[in-house]
N, C-alpha and C positions, 0 to 999 in steps of 0.2 A: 356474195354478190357475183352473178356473173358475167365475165367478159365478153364485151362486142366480137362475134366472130371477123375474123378477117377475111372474104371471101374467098383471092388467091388461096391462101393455105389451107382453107376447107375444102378447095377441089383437090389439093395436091395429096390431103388426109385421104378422099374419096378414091380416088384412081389407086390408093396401096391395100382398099379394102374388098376382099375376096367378091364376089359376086352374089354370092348367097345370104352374107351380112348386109351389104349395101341393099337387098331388096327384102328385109325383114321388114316385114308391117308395125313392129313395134318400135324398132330399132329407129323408124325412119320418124312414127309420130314423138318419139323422145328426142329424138334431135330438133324438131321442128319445132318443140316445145321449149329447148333451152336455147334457142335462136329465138323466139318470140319473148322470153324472159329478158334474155341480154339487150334486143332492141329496145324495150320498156323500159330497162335500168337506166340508158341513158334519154328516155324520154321523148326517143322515134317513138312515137304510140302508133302512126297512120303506116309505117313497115310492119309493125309489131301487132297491131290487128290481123295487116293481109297475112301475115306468118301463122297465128293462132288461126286461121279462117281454113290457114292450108292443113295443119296438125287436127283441126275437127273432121275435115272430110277423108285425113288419114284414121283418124280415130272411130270414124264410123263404119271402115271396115270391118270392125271385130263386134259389128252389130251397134242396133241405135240404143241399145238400152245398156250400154258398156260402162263402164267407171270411169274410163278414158277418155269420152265423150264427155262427160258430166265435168270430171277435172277441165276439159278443154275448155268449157262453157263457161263456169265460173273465173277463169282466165281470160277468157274474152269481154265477158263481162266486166271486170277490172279495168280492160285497158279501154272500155267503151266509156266508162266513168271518167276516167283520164280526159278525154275527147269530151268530156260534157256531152255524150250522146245516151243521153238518162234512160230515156223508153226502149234503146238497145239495148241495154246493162242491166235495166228490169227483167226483160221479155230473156237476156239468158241468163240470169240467176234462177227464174224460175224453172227454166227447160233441165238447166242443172240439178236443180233441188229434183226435181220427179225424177232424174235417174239416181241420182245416190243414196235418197231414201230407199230406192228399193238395193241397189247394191251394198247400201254399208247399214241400215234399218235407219229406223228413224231420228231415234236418239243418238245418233253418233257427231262426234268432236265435226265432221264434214258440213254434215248439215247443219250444225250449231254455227257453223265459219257463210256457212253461203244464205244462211237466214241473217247475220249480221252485215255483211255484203247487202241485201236485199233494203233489209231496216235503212241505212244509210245512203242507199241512190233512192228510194222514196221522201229523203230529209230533204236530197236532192234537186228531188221534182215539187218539193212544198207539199208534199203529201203526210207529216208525220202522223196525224190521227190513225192513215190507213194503213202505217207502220208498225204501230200498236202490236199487231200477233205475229209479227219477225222478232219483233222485239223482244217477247214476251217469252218464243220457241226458245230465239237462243239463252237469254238468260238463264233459264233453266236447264239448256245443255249446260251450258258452263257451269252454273253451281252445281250442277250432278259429277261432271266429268273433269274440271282445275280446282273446283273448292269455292266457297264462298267469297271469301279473298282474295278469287288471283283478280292479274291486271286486268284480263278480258273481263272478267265480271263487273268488275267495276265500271269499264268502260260502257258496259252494255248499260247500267246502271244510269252512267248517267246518261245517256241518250232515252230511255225511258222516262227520267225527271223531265226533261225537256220535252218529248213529245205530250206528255202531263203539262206540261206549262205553256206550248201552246194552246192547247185544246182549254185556259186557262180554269183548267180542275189544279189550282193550286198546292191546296192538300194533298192532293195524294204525289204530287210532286215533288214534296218536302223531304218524304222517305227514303226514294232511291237515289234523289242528290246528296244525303245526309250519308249515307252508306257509301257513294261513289265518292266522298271527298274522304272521309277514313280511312279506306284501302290503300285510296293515292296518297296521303300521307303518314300510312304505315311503311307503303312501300318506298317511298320518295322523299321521305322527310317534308318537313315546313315549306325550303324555298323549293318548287318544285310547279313548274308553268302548269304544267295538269292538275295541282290539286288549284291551285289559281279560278282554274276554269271548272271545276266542279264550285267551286265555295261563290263565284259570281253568277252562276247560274241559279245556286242556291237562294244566294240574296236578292235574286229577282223573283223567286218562288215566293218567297216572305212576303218581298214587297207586294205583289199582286195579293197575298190573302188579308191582307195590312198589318203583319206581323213586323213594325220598324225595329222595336228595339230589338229583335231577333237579326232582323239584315243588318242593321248597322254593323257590326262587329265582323262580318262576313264581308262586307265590303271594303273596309278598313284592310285587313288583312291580305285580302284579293291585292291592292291595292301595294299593298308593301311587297308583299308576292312578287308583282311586279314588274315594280318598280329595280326591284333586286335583281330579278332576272332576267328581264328581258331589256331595260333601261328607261331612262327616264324621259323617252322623246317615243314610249312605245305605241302604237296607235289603239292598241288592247287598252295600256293604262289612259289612255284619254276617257276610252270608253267607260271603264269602271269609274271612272271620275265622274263622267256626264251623269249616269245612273244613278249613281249616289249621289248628287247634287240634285238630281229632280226627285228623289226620295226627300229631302233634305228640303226643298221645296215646299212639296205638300204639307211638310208637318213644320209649316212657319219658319223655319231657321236660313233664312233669306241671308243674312251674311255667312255663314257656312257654306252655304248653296252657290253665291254668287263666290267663293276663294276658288271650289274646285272647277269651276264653270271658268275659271280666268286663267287656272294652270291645262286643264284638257283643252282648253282654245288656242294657246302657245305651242301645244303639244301636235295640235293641227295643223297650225301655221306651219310650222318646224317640219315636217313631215310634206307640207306642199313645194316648200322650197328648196327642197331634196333635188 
């Protein structure tokens, strides 16, 4: 992680730096870049924009079609997401993407990271349908270029179930949440809030095809998952609660329904009086 520059001691670095270093074009867009990072780590987003705003127009120096541009862009974009300024974060992930397809080609680990970026500020804007082929790019970087397996795949995986579950095509849902809660629990073991959230997404994939006795057990677990790790006043576990208890609903089991319907409403409460 890196640290908040201190201004004073960055002029006082400046003033012992030759003259020809201090006016390097790149020299100055990497500094502006690890100045716009630092400001974001600690969650100045609105310095840490104007910082990345100043590093792009250093970066367009070396031409608009540079990789440094494109890095700066998908950085901007990040912290534009930060800011809830969605249609910003859109508009430069994409300006992004059209330069480092052609600087690093198509299939590259870059593109696979800035189409995942993109995927997820369209979640952002309630767009995920029109998510669908960010989604779809990177997944298939990632299984070409970390493995079926790694974390990002998974991830990607399950963001794919979900925009499937919107769009409520159920079924085809089933399979990249079923795949994304594997990896997470190869990687992370049982108690493990990620697979948590793959295995309740899951169970609401079920429940929409009306596949109960399949969610039940996915809910449950979600549920204990939890409960374990995150605690027992979680406003997550309320949610898996309500879920499963309007699951539990539909298919007559009215006093089951009404137990977890009685501890996620305490769980509320508990949570307002905070």
């Amino acid at each position: 992680m890196f640290r908040p520059v201190v201004l004073g001691a960055a002029l006082a670095v400046l003033a012992l730096v030759p003259a020809a270093q201090a006016q390097d074009p790149d020299q100055a867009w990497k500094n502006l870049v690890m100045r716009g990072l630092a400001q974001a780590s600690t969650n100045d987003f609105p310095k840490s924009e104007q910082t990345f705003e100043q590093a792009l127009h250093e970066a367009q120096r070396f031409g608009a079609e540079d990789a440094r541009v494109g890095s700066t862009l998908n950085s901007l974009g990040l912290v534009h997401r930060a800011q809830k300024k969605y249609s910003d974060a859109e508009n430069a992930y994409r300006r992004a993407m059209a330069i480092l397809e052609k600087a690093y080609g198509p299939d590259s680990i870059d593109v696979g990271n800035i189409s995942f970026n993109l995927a997820n500020v369209m979640f952002d804007e309630g767009k995920a349908s029109a998510a669908a082929p960010a989604i779809q790019r990177s997944l298939s970087i990632y299984e070409a270029l970390l493995g079926p397996t790694s974390g990002k795949t998974g991830t990607v995986l399950c963001m794919l179930g979900d925009a499937y579950r919107s769009q409520k095509n159920y079924a085809a849902a089933e399979g990249p949440l079923q795949r994304c809660a594997d990896i997470r629990e190869m990687q992370g073991g049982v108690q493990n809030p990620e697979l948590a959230d793959a295995l309740h997404s899951l169970a609401l994939a079920y429940v929409g095809d009306g596949k109960y006795a399949a969610a039940e057990p996915r809910f449950k677990l979600t549920e204990k998952i939890r409960e374990n790790t995150l605690g027992i006043t979680s406003p997550l576990l309320a949610q898996t609660m309500e879920d499963h208890a309007a699951m539990l609903k539909t298919m007559g089991r009215e006093k089951d329904a009404e137990r977890l319907s009685t501890i996620a409403a305490a769980i509320r409460r508990a949570q307002k009086g905070k």
